[in-house]
PDB file with SEQRES, HELIX, SHEET and CRYST1 records, atoms N, CA, C and O in Angstrom:
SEQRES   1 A   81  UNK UNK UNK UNK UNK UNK UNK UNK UNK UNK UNK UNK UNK          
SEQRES   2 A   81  UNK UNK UNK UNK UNK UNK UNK UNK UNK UNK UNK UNK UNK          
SEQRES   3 A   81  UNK UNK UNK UNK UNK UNK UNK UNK UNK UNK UNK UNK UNK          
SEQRES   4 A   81  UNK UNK UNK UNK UNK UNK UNK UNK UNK UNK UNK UNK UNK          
SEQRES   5 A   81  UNK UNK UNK UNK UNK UNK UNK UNK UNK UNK UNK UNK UNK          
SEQRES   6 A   81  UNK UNK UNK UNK UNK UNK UNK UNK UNK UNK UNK UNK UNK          
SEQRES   7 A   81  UNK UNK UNK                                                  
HELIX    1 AA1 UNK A   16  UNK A   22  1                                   7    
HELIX    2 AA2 UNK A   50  UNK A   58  1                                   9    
HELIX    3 AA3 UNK A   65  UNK A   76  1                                  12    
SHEET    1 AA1 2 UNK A  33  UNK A  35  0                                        
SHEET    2 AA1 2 UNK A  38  UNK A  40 -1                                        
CRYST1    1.000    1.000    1.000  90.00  90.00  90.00 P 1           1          
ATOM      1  N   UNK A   1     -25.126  28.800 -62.283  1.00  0.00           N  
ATOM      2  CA  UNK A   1     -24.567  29.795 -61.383  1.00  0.00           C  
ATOM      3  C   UNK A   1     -23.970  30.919 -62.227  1.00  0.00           C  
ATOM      4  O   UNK A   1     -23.426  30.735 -63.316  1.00  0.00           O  
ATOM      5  N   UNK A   2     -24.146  32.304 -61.521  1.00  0.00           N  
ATOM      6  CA  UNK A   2     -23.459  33.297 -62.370  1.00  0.00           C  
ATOM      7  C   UNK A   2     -22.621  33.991 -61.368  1.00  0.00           C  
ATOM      8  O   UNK A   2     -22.882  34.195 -60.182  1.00  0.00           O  
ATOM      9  N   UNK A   3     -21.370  34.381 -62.175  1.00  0.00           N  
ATOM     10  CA  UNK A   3     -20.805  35.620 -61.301  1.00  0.00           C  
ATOM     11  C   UNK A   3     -20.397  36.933 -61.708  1.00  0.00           C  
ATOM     12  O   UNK A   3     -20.528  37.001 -62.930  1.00  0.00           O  
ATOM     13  N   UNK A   4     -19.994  37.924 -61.268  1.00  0.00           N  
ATOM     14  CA  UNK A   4     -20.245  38.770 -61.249  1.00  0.00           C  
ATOM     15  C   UNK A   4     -18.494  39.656 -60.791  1.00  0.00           C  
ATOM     16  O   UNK A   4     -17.710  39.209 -59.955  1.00  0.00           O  
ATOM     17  N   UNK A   5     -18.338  40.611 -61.405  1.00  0.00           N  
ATOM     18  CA  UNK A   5     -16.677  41.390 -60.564  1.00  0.00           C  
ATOM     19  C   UNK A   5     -16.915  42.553 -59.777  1.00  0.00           C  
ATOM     20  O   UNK A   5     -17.258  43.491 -60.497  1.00  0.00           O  
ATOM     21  N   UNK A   6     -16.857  42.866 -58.457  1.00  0.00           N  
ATOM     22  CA  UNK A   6     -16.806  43.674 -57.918  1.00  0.00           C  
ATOM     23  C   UNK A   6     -15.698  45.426 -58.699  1.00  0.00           C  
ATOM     24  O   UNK A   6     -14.479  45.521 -58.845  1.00  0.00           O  
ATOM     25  N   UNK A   7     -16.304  46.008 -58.871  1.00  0.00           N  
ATOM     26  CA  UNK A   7     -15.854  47.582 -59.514  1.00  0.00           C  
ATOM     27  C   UNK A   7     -14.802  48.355 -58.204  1.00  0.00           C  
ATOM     28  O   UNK A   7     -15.001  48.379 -56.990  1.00  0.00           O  
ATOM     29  N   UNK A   8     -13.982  48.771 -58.784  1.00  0.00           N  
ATOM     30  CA  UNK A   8     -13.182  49.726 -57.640  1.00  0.00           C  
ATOM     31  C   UNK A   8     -14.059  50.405 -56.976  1.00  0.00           C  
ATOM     32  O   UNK A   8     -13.786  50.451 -55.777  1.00  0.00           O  
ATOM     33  N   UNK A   9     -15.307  51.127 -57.368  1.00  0.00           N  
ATOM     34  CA  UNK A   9     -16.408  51.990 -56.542  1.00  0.00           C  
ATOM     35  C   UNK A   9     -16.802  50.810 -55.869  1.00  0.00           C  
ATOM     36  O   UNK A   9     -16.982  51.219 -54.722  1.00  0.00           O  
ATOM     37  N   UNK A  10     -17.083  49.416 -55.875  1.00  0.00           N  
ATOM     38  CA  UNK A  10     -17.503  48.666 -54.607  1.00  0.00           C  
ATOM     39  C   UNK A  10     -19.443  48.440 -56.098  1.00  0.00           C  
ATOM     40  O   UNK A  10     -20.636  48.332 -55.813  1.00  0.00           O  
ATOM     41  N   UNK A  11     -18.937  48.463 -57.067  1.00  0.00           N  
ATOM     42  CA  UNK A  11     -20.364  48.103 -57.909  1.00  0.00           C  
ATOM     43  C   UNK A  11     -20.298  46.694 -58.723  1.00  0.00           C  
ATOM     44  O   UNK A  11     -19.309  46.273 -59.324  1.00  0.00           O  
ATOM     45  N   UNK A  12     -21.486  46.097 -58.618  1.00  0.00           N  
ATOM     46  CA  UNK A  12     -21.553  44.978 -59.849  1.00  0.00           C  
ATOM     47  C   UNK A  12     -22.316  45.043 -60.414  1.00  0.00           C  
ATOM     48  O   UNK A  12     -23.229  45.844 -60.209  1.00  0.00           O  
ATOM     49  N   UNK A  13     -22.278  44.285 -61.304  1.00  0.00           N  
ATOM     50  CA  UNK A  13     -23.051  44.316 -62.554  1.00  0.00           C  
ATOM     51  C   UNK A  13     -23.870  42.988 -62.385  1.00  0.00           C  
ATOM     52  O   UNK A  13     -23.263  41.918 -62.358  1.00  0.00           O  
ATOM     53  N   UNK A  14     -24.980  43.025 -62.292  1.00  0.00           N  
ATOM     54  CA  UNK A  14     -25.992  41.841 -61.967  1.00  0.00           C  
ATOM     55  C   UNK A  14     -26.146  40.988 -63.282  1.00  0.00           C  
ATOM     56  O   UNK A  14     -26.977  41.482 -64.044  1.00  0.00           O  
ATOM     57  N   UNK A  15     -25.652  40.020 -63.668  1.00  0.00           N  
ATOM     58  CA  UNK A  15     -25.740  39.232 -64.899  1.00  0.00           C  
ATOM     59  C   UNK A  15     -27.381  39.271 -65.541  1.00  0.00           C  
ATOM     60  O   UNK A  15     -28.469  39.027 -65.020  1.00  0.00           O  
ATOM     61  N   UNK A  16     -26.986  39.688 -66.888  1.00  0.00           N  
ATOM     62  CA  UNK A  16     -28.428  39.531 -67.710  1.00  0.00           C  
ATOM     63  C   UNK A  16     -29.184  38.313 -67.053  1.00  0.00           C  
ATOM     64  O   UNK A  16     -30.255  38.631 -66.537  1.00  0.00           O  
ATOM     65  N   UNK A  17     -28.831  36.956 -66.967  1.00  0.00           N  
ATOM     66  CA  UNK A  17     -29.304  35.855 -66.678  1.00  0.00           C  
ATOM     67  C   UNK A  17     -30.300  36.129 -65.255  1.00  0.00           C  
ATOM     68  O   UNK A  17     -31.505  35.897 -65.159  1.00  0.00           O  
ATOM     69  N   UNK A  18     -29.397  36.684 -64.224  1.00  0.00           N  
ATOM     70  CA  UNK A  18     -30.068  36.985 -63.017  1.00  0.00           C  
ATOM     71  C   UNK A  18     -31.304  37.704 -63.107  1.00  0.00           C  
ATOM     72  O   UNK A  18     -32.379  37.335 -62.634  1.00  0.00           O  
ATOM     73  N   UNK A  19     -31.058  38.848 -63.802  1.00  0.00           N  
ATOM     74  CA  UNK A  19     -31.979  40.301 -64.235  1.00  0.00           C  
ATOM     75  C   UNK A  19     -33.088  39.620 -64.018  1.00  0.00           C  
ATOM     76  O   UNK A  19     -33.767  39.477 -63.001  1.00  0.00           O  
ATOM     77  N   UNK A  20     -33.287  38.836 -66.120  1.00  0.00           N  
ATOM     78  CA  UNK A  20     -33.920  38.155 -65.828  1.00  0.00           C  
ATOM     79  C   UNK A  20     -35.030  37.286 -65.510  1.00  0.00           C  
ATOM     80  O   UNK A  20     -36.247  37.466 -65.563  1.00  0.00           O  
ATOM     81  N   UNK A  21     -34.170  36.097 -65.095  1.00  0.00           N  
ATOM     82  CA  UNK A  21     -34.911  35.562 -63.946  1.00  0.00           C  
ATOM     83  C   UNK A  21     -35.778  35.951 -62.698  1.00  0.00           C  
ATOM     84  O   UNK A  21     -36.640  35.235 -62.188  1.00  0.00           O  
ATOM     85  N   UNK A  22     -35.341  37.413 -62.224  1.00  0.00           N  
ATOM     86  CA  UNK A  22     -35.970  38.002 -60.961  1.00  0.00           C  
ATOM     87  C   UNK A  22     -37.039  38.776 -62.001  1.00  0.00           C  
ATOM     88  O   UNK A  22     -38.235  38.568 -61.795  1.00  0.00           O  
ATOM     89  N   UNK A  23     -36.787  39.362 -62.734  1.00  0.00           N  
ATOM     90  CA  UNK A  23     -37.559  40.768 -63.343  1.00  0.00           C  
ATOM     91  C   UNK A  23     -36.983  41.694 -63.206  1.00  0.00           C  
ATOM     92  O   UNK A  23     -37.760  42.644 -63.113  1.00  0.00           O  
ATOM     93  N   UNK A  24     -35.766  42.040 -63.119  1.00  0.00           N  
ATOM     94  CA  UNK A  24     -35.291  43.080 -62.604  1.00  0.00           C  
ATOM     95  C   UNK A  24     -34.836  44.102 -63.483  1.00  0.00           C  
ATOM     96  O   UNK A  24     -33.903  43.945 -64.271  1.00  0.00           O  
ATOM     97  N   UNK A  25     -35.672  45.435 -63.312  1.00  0.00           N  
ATOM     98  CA  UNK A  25     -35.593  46.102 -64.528  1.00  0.00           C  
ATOM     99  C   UNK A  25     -34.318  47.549 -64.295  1.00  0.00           C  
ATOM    100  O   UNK A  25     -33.494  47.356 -63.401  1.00  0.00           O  
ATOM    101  N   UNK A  26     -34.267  48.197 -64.674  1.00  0.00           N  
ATOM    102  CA  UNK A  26     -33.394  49.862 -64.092  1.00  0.00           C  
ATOM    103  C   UNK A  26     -34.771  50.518 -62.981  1.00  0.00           C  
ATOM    104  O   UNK A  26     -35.997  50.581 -62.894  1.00  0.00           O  
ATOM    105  N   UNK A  27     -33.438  50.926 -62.252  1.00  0.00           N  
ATOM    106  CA  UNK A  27     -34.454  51.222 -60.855  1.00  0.00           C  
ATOM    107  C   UNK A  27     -35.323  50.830 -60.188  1.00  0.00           C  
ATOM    108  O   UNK A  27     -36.104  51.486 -59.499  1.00  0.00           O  
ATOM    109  N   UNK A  28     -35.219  49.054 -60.428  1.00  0.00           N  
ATOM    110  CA  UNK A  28     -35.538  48.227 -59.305  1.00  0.00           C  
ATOM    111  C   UNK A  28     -34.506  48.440 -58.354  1.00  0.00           C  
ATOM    112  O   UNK A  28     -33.349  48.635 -58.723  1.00  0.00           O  
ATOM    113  N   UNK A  29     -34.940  48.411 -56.772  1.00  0.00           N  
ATOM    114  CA  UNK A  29     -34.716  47.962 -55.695  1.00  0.00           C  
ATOM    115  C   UNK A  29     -34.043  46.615 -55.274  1.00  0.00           C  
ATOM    116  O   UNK A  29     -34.890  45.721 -55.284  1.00  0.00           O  
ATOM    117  N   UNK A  30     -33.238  46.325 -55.037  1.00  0.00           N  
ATOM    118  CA  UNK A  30     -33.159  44.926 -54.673  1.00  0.00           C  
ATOM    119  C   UNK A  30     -32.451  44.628 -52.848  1.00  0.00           C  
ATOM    120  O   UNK A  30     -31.761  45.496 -52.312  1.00  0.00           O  
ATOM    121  N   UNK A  31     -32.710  43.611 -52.307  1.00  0.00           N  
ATOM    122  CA  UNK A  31     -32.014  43.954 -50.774  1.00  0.00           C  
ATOM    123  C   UNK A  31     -30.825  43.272 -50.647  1.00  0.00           C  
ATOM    124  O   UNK A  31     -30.366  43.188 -51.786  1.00  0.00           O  
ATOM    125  N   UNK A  32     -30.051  42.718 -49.826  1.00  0.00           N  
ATOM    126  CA  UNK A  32     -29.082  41.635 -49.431  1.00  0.00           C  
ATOM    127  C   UNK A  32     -29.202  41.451 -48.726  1.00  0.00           C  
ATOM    128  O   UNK A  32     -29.358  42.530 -48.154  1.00  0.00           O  
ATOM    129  N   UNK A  33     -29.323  40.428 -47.802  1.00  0.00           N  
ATOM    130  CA  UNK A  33     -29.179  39.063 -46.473  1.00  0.00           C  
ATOM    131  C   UNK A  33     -27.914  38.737 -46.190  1.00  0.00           C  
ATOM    132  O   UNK A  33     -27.375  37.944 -46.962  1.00  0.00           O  
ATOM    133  N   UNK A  34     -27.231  39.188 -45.179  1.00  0.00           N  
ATOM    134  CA  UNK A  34     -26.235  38.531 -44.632  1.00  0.00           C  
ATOM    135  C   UNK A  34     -26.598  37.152 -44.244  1.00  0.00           C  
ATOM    136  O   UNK A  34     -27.375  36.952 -43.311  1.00  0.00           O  
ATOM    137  N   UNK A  35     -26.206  36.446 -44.745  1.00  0.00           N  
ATOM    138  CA  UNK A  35     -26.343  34.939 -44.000  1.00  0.00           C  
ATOM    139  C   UNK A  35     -25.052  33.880 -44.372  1.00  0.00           C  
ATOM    140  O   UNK A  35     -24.404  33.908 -45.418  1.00  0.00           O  
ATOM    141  N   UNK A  36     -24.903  33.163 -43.502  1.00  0.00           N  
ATOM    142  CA  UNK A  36     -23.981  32.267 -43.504  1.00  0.00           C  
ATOM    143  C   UNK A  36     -22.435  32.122 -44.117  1.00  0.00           C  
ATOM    144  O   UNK A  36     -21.853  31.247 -44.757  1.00  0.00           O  
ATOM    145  N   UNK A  37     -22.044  33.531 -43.552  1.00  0.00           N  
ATOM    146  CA  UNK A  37     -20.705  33.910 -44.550  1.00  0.00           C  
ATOM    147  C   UNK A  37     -20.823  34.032 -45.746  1.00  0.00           C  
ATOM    148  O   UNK A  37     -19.890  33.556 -46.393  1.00  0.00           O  
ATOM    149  N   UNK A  38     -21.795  34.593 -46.424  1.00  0.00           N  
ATOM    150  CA  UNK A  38     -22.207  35.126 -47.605  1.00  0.00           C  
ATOM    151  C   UNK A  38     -23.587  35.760 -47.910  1.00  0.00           C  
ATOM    152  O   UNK A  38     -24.363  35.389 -47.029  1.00  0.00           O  
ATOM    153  N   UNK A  39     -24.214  36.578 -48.817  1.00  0.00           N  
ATOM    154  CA  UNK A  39     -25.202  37.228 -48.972  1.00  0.00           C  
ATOM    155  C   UNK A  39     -26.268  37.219 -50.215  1.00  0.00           C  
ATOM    156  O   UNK A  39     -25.995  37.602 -51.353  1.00  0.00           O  
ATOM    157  N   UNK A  40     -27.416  36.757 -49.825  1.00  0.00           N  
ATOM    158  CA  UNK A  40     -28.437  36.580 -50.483  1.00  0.00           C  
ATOM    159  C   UNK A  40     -29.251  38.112 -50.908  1.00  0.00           C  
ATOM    160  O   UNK A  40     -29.592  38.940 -50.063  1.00  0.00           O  
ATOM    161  N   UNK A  41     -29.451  38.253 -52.320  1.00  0.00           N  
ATOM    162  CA  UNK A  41     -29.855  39.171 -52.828  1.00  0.00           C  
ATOM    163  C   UNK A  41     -31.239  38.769 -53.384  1.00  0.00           C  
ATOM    164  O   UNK A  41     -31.414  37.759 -54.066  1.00  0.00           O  
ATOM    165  N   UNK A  42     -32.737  40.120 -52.845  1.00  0.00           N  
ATOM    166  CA  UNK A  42     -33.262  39.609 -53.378  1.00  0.00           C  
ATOM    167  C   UNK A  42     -34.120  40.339 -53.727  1.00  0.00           C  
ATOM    168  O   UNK A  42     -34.228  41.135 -52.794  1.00  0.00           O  
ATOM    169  N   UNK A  43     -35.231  40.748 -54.924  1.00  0.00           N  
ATOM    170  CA  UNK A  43     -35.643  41.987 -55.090  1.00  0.00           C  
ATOM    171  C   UNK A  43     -36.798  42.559 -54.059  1.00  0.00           C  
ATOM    172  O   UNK A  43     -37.718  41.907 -53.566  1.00  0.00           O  
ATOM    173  N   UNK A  44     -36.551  43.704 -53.904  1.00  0.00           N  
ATOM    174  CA  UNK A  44     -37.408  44.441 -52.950  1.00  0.00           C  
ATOM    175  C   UNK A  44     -38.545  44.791 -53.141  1.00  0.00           C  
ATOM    176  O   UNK A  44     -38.765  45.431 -54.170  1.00  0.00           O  
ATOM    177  N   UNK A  45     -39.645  44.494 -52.223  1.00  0.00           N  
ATOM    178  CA  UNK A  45     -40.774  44.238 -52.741  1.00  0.00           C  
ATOM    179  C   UNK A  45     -41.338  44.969 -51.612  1.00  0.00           C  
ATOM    180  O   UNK A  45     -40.585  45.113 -50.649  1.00  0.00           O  
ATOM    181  N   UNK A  46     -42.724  45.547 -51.522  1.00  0.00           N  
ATOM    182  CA  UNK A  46     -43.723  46.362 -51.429  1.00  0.00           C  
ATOM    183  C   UNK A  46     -44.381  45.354 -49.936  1.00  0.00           C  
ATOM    184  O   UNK A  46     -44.852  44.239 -50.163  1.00  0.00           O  
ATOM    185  N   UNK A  47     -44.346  45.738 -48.913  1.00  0.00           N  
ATOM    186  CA  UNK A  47     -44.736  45.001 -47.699  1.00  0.00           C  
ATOM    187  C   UNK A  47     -46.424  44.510 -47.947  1.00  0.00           C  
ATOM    188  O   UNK A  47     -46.899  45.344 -47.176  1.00  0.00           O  
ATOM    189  N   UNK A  48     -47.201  44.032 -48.280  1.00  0.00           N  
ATOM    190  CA  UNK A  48     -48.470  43.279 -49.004  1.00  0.00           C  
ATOM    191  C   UNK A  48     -49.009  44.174 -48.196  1.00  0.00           C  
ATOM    192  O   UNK A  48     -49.267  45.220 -48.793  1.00  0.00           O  
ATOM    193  N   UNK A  49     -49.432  44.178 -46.448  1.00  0.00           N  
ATOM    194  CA  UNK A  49     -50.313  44.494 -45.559  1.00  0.00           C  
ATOM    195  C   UNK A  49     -50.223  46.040 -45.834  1.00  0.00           C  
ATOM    196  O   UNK A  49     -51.246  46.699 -46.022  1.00  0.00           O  
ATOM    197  N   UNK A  50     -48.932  46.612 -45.852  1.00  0.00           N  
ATOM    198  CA  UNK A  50     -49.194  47.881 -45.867  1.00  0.00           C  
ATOM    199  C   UNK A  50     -49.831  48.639 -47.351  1.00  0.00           C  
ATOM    200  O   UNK A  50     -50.101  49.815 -47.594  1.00  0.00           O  
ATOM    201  N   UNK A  51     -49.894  47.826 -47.894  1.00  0.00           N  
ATOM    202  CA  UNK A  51     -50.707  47.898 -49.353  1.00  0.00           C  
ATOM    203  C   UNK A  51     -51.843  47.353 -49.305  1.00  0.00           C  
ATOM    204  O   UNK A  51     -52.479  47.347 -50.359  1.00  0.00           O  
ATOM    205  N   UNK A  52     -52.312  46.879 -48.385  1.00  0.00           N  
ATOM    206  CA  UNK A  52     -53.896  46.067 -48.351  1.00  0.00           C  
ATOM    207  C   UNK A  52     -54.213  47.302 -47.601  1.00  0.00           C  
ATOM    208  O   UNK A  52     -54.904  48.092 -48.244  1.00  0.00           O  
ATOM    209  N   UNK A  53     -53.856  47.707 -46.289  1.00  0.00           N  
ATOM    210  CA  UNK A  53     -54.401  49.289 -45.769  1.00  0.00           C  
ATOM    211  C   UNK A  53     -54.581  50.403 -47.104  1.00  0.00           C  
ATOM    212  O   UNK A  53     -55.671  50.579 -47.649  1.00  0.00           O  
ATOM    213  N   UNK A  54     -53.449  51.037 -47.477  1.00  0.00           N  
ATOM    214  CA  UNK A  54     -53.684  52.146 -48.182  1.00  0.00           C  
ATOM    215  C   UNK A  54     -55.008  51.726 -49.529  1.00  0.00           C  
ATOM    216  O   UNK A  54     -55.883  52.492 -49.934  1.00  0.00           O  
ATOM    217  N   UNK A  55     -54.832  50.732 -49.837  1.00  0.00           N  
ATOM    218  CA  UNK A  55     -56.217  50.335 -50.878  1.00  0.00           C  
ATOM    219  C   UNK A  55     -57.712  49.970 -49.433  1.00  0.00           C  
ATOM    220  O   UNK A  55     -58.782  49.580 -49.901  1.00  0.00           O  
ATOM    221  N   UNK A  56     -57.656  50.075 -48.420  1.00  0.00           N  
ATOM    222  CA  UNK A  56     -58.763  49.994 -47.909  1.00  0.00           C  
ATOM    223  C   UNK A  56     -59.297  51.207 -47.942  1.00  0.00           C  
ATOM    224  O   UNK A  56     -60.502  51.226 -48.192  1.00  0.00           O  
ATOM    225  N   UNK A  57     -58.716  52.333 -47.748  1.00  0.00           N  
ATOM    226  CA  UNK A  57     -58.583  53.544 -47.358  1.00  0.00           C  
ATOM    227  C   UNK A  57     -59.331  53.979 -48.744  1.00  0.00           C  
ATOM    228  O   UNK A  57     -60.129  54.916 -48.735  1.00  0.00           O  
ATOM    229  N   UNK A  58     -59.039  53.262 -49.918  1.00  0.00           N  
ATOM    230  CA  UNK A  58     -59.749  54.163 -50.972  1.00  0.00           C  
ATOM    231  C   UNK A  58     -61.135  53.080 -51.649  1.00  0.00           C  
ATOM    232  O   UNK A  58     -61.841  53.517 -52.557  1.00  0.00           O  
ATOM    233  N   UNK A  59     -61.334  51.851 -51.134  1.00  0.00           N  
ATOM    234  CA  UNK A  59     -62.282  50.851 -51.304  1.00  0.00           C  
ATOM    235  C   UNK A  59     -62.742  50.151 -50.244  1.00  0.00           C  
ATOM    236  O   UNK A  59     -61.941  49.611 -49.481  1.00  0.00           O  
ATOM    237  N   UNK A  60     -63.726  50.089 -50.104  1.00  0.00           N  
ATOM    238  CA  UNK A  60     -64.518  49.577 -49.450  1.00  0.00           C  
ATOM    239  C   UNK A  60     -64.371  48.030 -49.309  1.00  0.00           C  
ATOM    240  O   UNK A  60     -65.019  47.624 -50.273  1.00  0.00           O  
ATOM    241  N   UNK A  61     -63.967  47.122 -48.763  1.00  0.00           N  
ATOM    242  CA  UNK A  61     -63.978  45.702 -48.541  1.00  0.00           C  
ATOM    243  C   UNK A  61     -64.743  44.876 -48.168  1.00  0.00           C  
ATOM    244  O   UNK A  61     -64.685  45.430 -47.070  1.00  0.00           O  
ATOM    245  N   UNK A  62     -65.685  43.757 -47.936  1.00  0.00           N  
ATOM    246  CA  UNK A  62     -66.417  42.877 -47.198  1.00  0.00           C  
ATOM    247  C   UNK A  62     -65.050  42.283 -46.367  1.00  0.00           C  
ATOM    248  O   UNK A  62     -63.867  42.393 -46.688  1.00  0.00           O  
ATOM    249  N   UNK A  63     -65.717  41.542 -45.052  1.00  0.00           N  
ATOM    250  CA  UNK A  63     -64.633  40.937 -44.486  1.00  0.00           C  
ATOM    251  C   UNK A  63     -64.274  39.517 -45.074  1.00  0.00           C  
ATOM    252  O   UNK A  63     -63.541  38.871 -44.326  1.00  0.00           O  
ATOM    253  N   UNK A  64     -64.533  39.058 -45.933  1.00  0.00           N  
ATOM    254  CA  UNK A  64     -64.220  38.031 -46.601  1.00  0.00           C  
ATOM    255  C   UNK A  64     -63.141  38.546 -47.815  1.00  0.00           C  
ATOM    256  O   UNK A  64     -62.170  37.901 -48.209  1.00  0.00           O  
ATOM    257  N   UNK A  65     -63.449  39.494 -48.159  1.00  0.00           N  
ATOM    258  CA  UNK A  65     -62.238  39.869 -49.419  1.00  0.00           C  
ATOM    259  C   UNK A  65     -61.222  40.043 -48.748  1.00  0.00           C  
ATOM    260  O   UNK A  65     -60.153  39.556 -49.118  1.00  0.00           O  
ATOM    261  N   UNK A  66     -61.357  40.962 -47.324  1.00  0.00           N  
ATOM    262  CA  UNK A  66     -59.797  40.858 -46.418  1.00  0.00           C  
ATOM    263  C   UNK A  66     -59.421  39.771 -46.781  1.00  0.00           C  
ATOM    264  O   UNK A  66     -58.945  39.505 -47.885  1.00  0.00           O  
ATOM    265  N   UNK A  67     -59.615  38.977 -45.805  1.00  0.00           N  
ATOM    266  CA  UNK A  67     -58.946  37.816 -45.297  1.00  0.00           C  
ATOM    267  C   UNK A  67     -58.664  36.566 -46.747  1.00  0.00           C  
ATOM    268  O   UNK A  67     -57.829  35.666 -46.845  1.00  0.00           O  
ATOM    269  N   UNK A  68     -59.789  37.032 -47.734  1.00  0.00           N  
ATOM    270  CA  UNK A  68     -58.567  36.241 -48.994  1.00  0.00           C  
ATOM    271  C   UNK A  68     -57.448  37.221 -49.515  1.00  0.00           C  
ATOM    272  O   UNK A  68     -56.437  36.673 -49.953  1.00  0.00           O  
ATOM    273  N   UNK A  69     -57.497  38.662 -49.526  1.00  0.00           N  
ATOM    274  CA  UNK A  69     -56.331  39.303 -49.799  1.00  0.00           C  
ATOM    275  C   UNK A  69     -55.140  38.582 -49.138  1.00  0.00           C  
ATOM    276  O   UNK A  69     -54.154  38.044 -49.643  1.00  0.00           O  
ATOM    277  N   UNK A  70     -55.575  38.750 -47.699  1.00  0.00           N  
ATOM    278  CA  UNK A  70     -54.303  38.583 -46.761  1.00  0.00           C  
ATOM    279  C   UNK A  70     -53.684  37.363 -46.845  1.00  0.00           C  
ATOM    280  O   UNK A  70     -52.523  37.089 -46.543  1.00  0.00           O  
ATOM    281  N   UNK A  71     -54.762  36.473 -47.388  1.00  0.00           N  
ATOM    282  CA  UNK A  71     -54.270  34.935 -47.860  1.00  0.00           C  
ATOM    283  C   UNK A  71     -53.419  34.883 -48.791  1.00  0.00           C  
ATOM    284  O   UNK A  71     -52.254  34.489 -48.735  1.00  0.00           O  
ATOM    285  N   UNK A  72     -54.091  35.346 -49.793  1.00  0.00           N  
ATOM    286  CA  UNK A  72     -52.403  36.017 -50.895  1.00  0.00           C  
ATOM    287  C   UNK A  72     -51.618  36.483 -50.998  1.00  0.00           C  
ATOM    288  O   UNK A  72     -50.696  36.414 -51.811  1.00  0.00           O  
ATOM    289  N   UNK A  73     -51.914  37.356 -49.781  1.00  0.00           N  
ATOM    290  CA  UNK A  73     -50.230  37.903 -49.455  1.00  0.00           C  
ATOM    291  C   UNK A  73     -49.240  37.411 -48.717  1.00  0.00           C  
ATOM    292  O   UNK A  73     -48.024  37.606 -48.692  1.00  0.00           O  
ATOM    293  N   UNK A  74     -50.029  36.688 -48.076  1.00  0.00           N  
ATOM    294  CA  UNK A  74     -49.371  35.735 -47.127  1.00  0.00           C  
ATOM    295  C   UNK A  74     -48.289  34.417 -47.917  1.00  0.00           C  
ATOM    296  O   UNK A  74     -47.166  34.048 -47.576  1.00  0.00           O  
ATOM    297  N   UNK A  75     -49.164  33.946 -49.064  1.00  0.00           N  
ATOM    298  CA  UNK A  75     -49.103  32.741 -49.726  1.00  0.00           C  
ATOM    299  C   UNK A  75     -47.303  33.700 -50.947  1.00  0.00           C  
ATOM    300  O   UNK A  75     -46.291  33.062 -51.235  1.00  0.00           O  
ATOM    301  N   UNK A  76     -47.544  35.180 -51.327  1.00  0.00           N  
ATOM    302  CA  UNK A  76     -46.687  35.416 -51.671  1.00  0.00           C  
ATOM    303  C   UNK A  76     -45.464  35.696 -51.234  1.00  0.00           C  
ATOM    304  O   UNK A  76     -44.438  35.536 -51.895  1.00  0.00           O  
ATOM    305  N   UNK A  77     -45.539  36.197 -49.908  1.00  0.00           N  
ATOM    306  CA  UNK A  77     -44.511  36.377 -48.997  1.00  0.00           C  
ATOM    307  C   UNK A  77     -44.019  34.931 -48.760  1.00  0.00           C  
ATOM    308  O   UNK A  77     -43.100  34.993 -47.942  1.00  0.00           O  
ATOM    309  N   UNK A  78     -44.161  34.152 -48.991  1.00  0.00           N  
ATOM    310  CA  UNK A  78     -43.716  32.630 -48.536  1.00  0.00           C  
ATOM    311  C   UNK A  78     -42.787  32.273 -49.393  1.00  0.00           C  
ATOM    312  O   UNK A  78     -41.706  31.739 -49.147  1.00  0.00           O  
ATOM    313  N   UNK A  79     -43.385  32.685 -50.754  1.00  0.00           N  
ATOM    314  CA  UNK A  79     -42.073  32.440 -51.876  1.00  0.00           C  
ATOM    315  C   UNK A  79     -40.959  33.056 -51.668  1.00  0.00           C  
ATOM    316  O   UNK A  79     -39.933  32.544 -52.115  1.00  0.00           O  
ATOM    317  N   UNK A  80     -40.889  34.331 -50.924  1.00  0.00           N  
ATOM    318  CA  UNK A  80     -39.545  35.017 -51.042  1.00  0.00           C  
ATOM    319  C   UNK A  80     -39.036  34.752 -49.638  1.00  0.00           C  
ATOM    320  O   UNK A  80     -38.028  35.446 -49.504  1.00  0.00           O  
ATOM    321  N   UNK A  81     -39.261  34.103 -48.596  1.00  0.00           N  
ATOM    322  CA  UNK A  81     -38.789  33.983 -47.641  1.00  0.00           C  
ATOM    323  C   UNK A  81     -37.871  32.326 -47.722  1.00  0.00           C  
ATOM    324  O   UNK A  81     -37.231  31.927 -46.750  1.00  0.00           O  
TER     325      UNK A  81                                                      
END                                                                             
């Protein structure tokens, strides 16, 4: 477990350890989750589907490459949920 001190501006400093572990580089994104009287932080990531459109838009697909894309995105979104 790591922690961290809240700054008079309301800032922390995300422990090297955390960094990291996530990947988290300068000017990553990251979100927070209110949940259960406390908040889950977690890095912000690129919605898969709306990135499987804009790459359709410039490549051509069979309907079989869809639907394994979407399988992987699916299968990645699972880890962060």
């Amino acid at each position: 477990m790591e922690q961290a001190r809240i700054t008079s501006k309301g800032q922390i400093t995300i422990p090297k350890g955390v960094r990291q572990a996530l990947g988290l580089k300068e000017g990553k994104e990251v979100i927070f989750i209110i949940e259960g009287g406390g908040a889950i932080m977690r890095p912000k990531t690129k919605n898969p589907l709306e990135e499987l459109a804009k790459l359709r838009k410039e490549i051509h697909f069979t309907p079989k490459e869809i639907k394994e894309m979407i399988k992987e995105s699916k299968k990645e979104w699972s880890k962060i949920e």
